[in-house]
C-alpha positions as CSV (number, residue, x, y, z in Angstrom):
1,X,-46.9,-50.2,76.5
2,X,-47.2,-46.2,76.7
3,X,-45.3,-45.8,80.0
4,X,-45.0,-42.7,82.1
5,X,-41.9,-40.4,82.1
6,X,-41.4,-40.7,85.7
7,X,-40.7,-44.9,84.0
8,X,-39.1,-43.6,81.1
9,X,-35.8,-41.9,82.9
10,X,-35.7,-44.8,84.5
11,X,-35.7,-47.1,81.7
12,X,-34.8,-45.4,78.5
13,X,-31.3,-45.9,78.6
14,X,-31.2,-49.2,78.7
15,X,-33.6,-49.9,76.4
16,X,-31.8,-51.9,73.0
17,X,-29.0,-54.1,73.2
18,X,-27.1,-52.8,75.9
19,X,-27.8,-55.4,78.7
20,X,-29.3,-58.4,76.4
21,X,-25.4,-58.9,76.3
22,X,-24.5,-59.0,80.0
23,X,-27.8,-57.9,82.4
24,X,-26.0,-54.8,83.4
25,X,-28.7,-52.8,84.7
26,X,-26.4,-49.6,83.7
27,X,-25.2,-49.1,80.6
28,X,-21.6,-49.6,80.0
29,X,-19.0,-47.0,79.8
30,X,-17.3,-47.9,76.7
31,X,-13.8,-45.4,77.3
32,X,-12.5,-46.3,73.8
33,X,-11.4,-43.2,71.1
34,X,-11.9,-45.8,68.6
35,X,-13.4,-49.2,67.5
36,X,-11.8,-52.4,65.3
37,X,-13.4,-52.9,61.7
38,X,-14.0,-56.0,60.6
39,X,-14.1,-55.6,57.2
40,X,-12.2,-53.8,54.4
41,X,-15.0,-52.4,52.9
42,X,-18.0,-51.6,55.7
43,X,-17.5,-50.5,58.9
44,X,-19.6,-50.7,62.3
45,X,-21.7,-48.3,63.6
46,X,-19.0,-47.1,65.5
47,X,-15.2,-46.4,64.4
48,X,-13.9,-43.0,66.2
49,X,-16.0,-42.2,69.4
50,X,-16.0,-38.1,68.0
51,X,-18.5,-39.3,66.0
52,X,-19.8,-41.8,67.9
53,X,-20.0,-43.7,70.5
54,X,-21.9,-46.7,72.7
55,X,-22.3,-44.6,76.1
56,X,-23.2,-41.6,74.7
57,X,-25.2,-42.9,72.4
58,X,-27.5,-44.3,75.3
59,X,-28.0,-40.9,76.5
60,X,-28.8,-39.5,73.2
61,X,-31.7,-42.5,72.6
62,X,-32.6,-41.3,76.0
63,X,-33.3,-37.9,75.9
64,X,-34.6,-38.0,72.3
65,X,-37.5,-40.3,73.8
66,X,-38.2,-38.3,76.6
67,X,-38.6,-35.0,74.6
68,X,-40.5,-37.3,72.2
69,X,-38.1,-36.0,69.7
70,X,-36.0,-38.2,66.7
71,X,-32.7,-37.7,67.2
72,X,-30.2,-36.6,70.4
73,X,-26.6,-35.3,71.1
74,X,-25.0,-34.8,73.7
75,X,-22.7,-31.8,74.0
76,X,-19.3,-30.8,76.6
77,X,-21.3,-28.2,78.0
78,X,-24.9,-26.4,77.5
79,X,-23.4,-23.8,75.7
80,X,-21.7,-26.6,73.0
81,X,-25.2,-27.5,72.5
82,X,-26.7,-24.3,72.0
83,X,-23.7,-23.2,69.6
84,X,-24.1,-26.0,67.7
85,X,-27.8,-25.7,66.7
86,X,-26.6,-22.3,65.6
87,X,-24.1,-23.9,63.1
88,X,-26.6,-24.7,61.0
89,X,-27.3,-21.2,60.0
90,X,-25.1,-19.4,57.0
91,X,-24.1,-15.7,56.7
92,X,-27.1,-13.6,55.5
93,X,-29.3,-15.3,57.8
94,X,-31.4,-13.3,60.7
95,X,-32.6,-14.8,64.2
96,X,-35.0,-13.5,66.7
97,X,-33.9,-14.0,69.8
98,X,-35.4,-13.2,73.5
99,X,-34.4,-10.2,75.1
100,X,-34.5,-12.5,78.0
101,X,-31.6,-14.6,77.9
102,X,-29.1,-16.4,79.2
103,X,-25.3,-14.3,79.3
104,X,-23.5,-17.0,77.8
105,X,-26.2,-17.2,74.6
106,X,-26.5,-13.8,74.4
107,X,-22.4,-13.4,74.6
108,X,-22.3,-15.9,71.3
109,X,-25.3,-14.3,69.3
110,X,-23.5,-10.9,69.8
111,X,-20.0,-11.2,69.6
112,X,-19.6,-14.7,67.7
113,X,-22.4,-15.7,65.3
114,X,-21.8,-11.8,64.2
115,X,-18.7,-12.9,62.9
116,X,-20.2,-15.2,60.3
117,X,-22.7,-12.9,59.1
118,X,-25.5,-14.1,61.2
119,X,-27.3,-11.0,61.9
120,X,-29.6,-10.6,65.6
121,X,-32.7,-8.7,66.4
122,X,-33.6,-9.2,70.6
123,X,-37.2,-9.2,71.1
124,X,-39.6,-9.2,74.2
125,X,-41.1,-12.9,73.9
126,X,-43.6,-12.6,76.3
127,X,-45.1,-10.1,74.1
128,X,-46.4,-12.3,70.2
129,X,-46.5,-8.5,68.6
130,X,-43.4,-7.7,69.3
131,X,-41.9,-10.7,68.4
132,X,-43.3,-10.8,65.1
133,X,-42.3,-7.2,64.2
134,X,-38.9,-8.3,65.0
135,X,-39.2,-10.8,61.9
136,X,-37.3,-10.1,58.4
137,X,-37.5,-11.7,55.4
138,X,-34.3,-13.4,56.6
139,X,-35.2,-14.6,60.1
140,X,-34.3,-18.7,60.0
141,X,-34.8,-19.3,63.5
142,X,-36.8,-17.6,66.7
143,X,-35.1,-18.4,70.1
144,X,-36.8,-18.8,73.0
145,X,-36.3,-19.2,76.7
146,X,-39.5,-20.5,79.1
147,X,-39.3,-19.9,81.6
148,X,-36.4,-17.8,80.7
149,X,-33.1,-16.9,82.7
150,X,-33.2,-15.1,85.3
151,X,-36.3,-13.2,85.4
152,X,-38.6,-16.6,84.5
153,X,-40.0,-14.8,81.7
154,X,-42.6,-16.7,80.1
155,X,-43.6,-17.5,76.2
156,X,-46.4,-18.7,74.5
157,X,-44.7,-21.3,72.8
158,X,-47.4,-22.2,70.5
159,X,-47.8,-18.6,69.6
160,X,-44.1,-18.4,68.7
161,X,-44.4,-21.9,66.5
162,X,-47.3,-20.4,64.7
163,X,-45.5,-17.2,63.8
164,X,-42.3,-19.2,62.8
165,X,-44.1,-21.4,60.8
166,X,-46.2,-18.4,59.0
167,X,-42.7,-17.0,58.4
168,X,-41.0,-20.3,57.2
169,X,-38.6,-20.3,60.4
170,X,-37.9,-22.5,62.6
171,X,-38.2,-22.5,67.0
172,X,-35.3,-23.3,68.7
173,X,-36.2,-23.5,72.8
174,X,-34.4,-23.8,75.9
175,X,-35.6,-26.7,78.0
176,X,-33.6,-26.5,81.0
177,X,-35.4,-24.7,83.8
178,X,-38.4,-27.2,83.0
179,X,-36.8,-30.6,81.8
180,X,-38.8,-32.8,80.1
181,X,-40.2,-33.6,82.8
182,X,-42.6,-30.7,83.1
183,X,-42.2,-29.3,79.8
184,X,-42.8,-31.2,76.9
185,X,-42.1,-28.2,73.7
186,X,-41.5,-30.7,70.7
187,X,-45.0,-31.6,71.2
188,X,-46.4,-28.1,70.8
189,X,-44.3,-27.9,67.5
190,X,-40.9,-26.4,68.5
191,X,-38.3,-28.1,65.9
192,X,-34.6,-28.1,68.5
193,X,-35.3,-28.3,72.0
194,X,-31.7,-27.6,74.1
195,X,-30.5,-27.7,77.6
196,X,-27.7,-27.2,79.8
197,X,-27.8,-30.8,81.6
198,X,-25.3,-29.4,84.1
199,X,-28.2,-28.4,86.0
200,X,-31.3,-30.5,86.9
201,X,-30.5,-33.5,84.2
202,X,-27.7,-34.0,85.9
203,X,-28.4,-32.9,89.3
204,X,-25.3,-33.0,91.3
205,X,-23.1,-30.1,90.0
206,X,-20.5,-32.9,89.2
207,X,-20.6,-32.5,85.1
208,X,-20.6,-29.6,82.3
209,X,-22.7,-31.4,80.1
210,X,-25.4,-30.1,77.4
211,X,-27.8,-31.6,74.8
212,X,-30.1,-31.0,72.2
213,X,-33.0,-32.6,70.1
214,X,-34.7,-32.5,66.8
215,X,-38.3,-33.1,66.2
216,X,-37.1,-34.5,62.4
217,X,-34.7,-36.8,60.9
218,X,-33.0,-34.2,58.5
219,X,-32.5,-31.2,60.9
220,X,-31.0,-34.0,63.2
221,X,-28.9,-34.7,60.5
222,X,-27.8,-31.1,60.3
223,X,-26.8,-30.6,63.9
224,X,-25.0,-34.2,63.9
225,X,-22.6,-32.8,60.9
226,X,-22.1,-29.8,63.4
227,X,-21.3,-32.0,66.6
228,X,-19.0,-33.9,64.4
229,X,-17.2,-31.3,62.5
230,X,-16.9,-29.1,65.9
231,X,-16.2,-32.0,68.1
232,X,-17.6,-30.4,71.2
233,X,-18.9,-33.7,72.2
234,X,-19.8,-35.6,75.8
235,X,-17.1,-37.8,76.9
236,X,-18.5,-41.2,77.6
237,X,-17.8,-41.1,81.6
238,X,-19.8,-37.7,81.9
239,X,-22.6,-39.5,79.5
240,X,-22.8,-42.3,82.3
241,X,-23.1,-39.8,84.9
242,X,-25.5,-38.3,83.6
243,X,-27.4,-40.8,82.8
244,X,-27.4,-41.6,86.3
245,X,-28.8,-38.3,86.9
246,X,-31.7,-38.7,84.4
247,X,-32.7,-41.4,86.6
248,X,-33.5,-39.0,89.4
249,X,-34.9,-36.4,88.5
250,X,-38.7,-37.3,88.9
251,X,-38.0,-37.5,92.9
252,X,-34.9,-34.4,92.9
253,X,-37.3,-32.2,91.0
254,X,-40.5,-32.8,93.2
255,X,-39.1,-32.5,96.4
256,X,-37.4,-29.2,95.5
257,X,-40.4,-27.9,93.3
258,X,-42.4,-28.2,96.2
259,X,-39.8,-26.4,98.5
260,X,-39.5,-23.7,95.7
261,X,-43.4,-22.7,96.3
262,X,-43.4,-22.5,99.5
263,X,-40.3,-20.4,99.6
264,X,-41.4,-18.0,96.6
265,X,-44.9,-17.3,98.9
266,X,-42.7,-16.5,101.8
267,X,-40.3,-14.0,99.7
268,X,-43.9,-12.7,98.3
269,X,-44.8,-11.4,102.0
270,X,-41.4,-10.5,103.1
271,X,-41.0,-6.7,103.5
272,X,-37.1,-6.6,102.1
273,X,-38.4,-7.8,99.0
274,X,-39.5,-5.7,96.0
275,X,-40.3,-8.5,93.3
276,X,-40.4,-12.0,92.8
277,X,-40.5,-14.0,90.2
278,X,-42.0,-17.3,90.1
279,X,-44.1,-18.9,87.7
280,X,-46.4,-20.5,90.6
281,X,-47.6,-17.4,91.9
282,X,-50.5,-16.5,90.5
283,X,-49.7,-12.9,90.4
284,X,-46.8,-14.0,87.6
285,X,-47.4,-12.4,84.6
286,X,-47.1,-15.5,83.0
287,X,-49.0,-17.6,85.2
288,X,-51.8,-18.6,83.2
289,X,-49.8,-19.4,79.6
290,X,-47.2,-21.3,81.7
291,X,-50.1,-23.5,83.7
292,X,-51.3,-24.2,79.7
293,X,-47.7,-25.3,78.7
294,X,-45.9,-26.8,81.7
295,X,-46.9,-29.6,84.5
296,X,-45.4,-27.3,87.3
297,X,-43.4,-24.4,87.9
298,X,-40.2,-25.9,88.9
299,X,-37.6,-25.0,91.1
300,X,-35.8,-21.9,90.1
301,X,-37.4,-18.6,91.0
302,X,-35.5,-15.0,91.7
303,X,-36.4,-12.0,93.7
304,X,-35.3,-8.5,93.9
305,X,-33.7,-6.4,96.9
306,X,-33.7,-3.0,97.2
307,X,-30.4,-2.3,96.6
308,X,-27.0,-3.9,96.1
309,X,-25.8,-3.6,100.4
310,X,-29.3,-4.9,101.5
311,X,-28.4,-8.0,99.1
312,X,-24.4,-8.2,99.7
313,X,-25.8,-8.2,103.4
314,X,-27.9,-11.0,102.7
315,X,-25.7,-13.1,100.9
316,X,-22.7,-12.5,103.1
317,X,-25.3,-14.0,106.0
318,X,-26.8,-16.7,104.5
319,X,-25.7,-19.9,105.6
320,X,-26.9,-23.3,103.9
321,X,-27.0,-22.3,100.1
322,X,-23.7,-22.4,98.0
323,X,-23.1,-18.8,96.9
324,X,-22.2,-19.7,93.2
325,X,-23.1,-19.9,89.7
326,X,-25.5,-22.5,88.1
327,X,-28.1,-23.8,89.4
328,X,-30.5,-27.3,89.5
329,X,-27.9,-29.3,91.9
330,X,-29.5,-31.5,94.7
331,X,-27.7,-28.5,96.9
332,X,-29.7,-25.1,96.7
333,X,-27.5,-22.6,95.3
334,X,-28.3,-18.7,95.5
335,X,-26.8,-16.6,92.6
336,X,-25.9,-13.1,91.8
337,X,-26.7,-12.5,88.1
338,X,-25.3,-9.2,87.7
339,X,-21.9,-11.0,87.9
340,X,-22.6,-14.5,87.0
341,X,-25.0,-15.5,85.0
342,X,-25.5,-12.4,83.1
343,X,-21.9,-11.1,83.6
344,X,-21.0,-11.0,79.8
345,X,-24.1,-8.7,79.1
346,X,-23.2,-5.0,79.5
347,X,-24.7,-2.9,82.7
348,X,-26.6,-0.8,80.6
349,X,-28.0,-4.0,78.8
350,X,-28.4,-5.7,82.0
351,X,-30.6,-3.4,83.8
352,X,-33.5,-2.9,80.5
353,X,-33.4,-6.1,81.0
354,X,-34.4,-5.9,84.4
355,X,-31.5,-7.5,85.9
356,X,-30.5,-5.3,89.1
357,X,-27.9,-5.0,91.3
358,X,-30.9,-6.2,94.0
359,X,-31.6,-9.5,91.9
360,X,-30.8,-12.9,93.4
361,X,-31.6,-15.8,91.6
362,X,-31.9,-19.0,94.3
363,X,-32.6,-22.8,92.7
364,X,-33.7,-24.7,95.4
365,X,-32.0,-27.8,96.2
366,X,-33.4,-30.7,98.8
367,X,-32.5,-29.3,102.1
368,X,-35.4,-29.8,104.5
369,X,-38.0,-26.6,103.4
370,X,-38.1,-25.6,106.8
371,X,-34.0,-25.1,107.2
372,X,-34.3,-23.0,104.4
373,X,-37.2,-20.6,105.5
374,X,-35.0,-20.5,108.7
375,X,-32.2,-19.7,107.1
376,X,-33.8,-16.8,104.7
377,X,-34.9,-15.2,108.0
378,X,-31.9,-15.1,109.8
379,X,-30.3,-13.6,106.7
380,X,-32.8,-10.8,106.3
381,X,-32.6,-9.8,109.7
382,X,-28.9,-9.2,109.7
383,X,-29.7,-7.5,106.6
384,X,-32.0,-5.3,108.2
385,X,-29.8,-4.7,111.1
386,X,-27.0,-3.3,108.8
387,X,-29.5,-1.3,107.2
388,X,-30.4,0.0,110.3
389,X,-26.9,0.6,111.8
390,X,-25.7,2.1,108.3
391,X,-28.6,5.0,108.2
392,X,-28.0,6.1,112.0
């Protein structure tokens, strides 16, 4: 039977012969660093749980079927999983990576994979031309971000396949704004798809946790030599939890994508507000190419204030959002990229980028919509009112 994904994270992990053995409708957590052999010669499918073991080994089946990919890992943290996919490079190779990135990623293109000789061109991907004058003869791998962090930047993803492929590269994309829930980029042809499952995976800011997956058998087998020679992998008590989380997501991510429209059309009309940036909104630059690629626009969206007191202000009165990094927990959580996210890119950097000292990035958790709205106008005003006070 072809189920449904909204079926699938329910029932993926326990798919195999986890519960023929007991009927545990969860998987076990098998907390064991390593496994008796039963014979001299052969062992099991498991002997040191670096390499491998039962729990995580659910989640990986898990989120390899739900990106319709081959082959999973599960990572200590997002960036583990991003780095990892990068091991497979050697020195003398090139990447293209979006100028639009996260801090952490662009923190290890610039300052670590330089160190083994992997050289870096940053490109605009929401622009094909540009990308693919970024290309050398060298370029292995074009990285991409949709929608991308923080300004939701948004590629063609089949455009950036077809010019990787033309080029004899390969696409490596970050999944986790959209999940594969709403996003589905192995099936338009990108070979690693990654994620930070800290956020909307796993849902309940409670785990650091990443993954990745491979759309073929042999580049799985090149990141697994990574994950085990580097050893960054997912305890098996964070794999449970976040296999829990999986199981969520359908109903976390609609109520707060819904929330997250109505809240991006009110910052739209609000008169503090310079930008905002929201895939949903029709005037998005990337509206229509993200509509082709994506079920829905999710639940992350930023907006710009028109200076840095305005948005201190605004933060400093806000009231039911955590102030803090990440994002995707079932709590909305309001960011500052300039000093979060984005810290480990320099100012200069930062703003061509378009990052501000005005730009908030909010995810928007599953607080009642209208609490929220409230909440955003409450902030504003006082805002205002120090505006107000300061310029008399």
């Amino acid at each position: 039977m072809n189920e449904k994904i909204e079926t699938s994270l329910i029932t993926a992990s326990t798919r195999g012969d986890y519960e023929q053995k007991t009927g545990a409708v969860n998987v076990p957590i098998y907390l064991s660093s390593t496994f008796d052999q039963e014979h001299f010669d052969s062992f099991g499918p498991y002997d040191y749980s670096r390499s491998g073991n039962p729990t995580r080994a659910a989640l990986e089946k898990t989120i390899a079927e739900l990106e319709g990919g081959t082959r999973g890992f599960a990572f200590s943290s997002g960036i583990a999983a991003i780095a990892s996919a990068f091991m497979i490079l050697k020195a003398g190779d090139h990447i293209v990576i979006t100028s639009e990135v996260y801090g952490g990623t662009f923190r290890f293109v610039t300052q670590m994979l330089t160190k083994f000789g992997v050289e870096h061109t940053f490109a605009d991907f929401t622009d094909l031309t540009a990308v693919e004058a970024a290309i050398r003869p060298n370029t292995k791998v074009l990285y991409v971000e949709t929608p991308a962090n923080p300004l939701l930047g948004i590629t063609d993803i089949e455009g950036v396949v077809a010019l990787a492929k033309a080029h004899g590269a390969l696409t490596f994309l970050d999944n986790t704004f959209m999940t594969p829930l709403y996003q589905r980029p192995l099936d338009l042809g990108v070979d690693v798809v990654l994620h930070s499952a800290t956020k909307f995976l796993g849902g309940h800011s409670d785990i650091i946790a990443g993954l990745a997956v491979t759309k073929n058998e042999e580049l799985g087998d090149q990141i697994y030599f990574a994950q085990n020679s580097f050893g960054a992998i997912l305890g098996a008590q964070d794999s449970f939890i976040l296999i829990q989380g999986i199981k969520t997501l359908h109903a976390r991510l609609t109520q707060s994508t819904a929330s997250a429209k109505k809240i991006a059309a009110y910052l739209d009309g609000h008169e503090l507000v310079e930008e905002v940036h929201f895939p949903g909104l029709k005037s998005h630059p990337g509206h229509a190419i993200h509509a082709k690629q994506a079920t829905s626009a999710g639940a992350v969206l930023s907006f710009k204030l028109p200076n840095r007191e305005i948005t201190k202000a605004f933060v400093e009165h806000i009231q039911i959002p955590i102030f803090a990094v990440s994002l995707g927990g079932v709590e909305s959580i309001l960011s500052y990229p300039a000093t979060m996210s984005h810290a480990a890119i320099p100012k200069e950097e930062r703003e061509k980028r378009g990052i501000t000292d005005g730009l908030l990035r909010f995810s928007v958790g599953l607080e009642h919509v209208d609490d929220l709205l409230a909440d955003f106008e409450q902030a504003f005003a006082a805002a205002k009112e120090l505006t107000v006070v300061g310029n008399k």
